[in-house]
C-alpha positions as CSV (number, residue, x, y, z in Angstrom):
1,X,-11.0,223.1,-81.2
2,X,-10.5,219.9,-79.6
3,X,-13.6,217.5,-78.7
4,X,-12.7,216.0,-75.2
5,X,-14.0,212.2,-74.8
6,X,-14.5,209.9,-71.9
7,X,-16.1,206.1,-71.3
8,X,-19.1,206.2,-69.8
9,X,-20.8,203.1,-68.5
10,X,-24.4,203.2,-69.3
11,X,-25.5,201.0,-67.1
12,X,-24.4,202.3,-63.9
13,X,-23.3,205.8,-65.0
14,X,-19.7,205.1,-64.0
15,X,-17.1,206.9,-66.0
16,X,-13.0,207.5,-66.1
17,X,-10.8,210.2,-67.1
18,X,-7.7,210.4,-69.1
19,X,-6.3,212.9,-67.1
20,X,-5.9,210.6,-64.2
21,X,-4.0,208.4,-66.3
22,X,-1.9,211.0,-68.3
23,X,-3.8,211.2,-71.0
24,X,-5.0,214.0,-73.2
25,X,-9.1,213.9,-73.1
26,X,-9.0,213.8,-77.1
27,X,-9.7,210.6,-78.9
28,X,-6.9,209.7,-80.5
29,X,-4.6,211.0,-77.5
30,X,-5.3,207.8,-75.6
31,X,-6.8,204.9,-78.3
32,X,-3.5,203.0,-78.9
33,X,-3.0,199.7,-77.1
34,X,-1.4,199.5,-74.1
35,X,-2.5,203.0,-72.9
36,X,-3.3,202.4,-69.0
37,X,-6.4,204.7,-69.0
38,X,-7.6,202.2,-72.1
39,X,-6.3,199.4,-70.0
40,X,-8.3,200.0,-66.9
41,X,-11.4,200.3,-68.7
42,X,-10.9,197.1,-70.4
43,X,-9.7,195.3,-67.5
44,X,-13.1,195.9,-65.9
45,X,-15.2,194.5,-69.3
46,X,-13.2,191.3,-68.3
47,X,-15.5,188.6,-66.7
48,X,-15.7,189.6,-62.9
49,X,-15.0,193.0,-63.6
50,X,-18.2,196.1,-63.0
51,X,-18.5,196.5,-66.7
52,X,-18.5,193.3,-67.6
53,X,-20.8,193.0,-70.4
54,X,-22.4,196.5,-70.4
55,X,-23.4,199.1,-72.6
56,X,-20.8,201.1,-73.4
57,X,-20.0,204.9,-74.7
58,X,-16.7,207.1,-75.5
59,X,-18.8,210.2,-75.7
60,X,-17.3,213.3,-76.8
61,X,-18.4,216.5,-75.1
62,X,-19.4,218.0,-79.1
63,X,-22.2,214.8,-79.5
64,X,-25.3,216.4,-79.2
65,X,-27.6,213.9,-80.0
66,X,-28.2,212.8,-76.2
67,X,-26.0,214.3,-73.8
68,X,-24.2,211.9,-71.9
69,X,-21.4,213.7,-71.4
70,X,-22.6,216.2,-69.1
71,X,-24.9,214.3,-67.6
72,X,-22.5,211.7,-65.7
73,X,-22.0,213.1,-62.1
74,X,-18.5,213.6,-60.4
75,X,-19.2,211.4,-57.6
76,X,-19.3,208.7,-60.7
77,X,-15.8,209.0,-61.5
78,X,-13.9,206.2,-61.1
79,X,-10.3,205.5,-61.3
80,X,-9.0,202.0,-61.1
81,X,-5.2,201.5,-60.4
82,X,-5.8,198.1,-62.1
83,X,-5.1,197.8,-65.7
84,X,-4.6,195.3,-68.9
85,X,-0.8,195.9,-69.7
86,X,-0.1,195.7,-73.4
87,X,0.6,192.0,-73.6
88,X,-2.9,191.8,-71.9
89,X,-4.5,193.8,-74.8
90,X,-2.5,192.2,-77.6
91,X,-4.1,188.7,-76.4
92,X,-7.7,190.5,-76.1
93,X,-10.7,189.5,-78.0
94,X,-13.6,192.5,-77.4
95,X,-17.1,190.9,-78.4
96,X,-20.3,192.4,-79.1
97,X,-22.7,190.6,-77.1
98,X,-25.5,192.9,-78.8
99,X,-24.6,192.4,-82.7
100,X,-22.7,189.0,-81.7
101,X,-19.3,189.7,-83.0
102,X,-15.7,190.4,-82.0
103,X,-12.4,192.0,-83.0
104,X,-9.5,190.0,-81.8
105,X,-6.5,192.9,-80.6
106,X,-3.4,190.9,-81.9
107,X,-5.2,191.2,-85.6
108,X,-4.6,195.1,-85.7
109,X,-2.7,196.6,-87.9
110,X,0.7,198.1,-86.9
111,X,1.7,202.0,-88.4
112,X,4.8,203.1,-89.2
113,X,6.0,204.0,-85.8
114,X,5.0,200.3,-84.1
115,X,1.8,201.8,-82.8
116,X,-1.6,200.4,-83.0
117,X,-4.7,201.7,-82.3
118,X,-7.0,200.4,-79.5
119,X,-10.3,199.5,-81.5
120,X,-12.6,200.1,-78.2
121,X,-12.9,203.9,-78.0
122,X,-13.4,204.2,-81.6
123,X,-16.1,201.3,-82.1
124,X,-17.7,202.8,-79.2
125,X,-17.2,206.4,-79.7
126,X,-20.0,209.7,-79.9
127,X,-19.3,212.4,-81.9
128,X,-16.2,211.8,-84.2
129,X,-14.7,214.0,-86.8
130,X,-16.6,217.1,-85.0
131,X,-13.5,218.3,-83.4
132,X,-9.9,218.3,-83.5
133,X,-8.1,215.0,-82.5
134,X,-10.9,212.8,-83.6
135,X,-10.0,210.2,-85.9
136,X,-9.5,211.6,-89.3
137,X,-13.0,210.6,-91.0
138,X,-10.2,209.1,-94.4
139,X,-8.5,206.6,-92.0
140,X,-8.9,203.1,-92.7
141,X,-12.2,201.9,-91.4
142,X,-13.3,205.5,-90.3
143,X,-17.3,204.3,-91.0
144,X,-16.8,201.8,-88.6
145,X,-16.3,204.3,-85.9
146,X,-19.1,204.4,-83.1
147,X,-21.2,201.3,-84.9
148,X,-20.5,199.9,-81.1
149,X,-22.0,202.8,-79.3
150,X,-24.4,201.7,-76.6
151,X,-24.0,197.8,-77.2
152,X,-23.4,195.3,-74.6
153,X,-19.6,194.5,-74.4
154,X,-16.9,192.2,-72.8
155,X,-13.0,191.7,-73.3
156,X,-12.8,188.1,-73.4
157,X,-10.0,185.6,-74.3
158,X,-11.5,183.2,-76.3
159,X,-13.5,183.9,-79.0
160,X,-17.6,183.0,-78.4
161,X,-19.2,180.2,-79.9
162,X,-21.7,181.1,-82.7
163,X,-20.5,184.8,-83.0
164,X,-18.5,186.6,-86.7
165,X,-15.6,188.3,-86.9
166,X,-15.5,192.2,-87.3
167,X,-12.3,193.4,-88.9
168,X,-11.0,196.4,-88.4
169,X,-8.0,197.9,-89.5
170,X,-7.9,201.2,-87.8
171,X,-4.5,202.9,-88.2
172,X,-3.0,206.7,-87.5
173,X,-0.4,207.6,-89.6
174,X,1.6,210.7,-88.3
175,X,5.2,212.1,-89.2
176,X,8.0,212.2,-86.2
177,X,9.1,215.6,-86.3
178,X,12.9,214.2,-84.1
C-alpha cells in the first residue's frame, strides 16, 4: 500500500494537497523540482510569505509517532495559485533556521531522465519507507530523510551569514518503460 503525505505547517496548522495541484499524495509523486504543489509551498517559506520561517512537516498518513496527519482540520486547507516555477527553485537556497544550515537547489544532482528531486519534502518528511512510494530507504542520502522535521525553515536566495552547508544528493533512478 501507498503512504499518502502532505505539508503541514505547525505553527498555524495550515496544510496543502497534491491533488489540488495534480499530484499523487505519495512522496515521491510530487518531490522533484519544479512541481507546482512543491512550488506553492516554497513560495510561501519565502520572506513575506505565511510560512516564512516555520516549523515544518510532510507527514505521511502511516507515521504514528504523533498524528499530525489526521489532526489538521479541512477548513485548514489551503491552496495557493501562486508558485516558485522551476527556474525559481533551481536558484533556491532552503535554510535551517533551527540547526543553522542550508541546501542550495541548483547543487542537486540530476538522474538519468533530467529529473531532480526537491530536497524539502524529504528533509522534512514523517514516516518514510513505511509504505509504497516513499523514497527507497538505499537511495543516495536516504538517512538524511526527515532530519528537518519540525525545524524552523525559509527558502531564501542568499545563503545566511554564519550558517554550514548540508549536502544532499538525493536522486530516483527509475526505468522509462516508452
Amino acid at each position: 500500500m501507498g503512504q499518502y503525505y502532505k505539508p503541514i505547517n505547525l505553527e498555524n496548522g495550515q496544510w496543502l494537497y497534491s491533488h489540488d495541484y495534480g499530484n499523487g499524495l505519495k512522496l515521491m509523486e510530487h518531490s522533484w523540482i519544479g512541481n507546482e504543489f512543491v512550488g506553492a509551498v516554497m513560495k510561501m517559506m519565502v520572506a513575506g510569505g505565511s510560512w516564512h520561517k516555520n516549523p515544518i512537516v510532510w507527514c505521511g498518513d502511516y507515521y504514528d509517532e504523533e498524528d499530525y496527519y489526521s489532526k489538521v482540520a479541512d477548513n485548514d486547507k489551503i491552496q495557493p495559485n501562486e508558485f516558485l516555477t522551476k527556474q525559481q527553485q533551481l536558484k533556491a537556497i532552503l535554510v535551517n533556521h533551527t540547526t543553522k544550515e542550508y541546501v542550495v537547489y541548483s547543487k542537486i544532482p540530476v538522474n538519468s531522465n533530467g529529473w531532480q528531486v526537491n530536497p524539502l519534502p524529504l528533509l522534512t518528511a514523517l514516516g518514510n519507507g513505511r509504505g509504497g512510494g516513499d523514497y527507497d530507504l538505499d537511495y543516495p542520502d536516504a538517512d538524511k530523510v526527515g532530519i528537518w522535521a519540525k525545524h524552523i525553515l525559509s527558502v531564501e536566495y542568499e545563503i545566511p551569514e554564519g550558517y554550514k552547508e548540508l549536502k544532499v544528493a538525493f536522486k530516483e533512478e527509475w526505468i522509462n518503460s516508452q
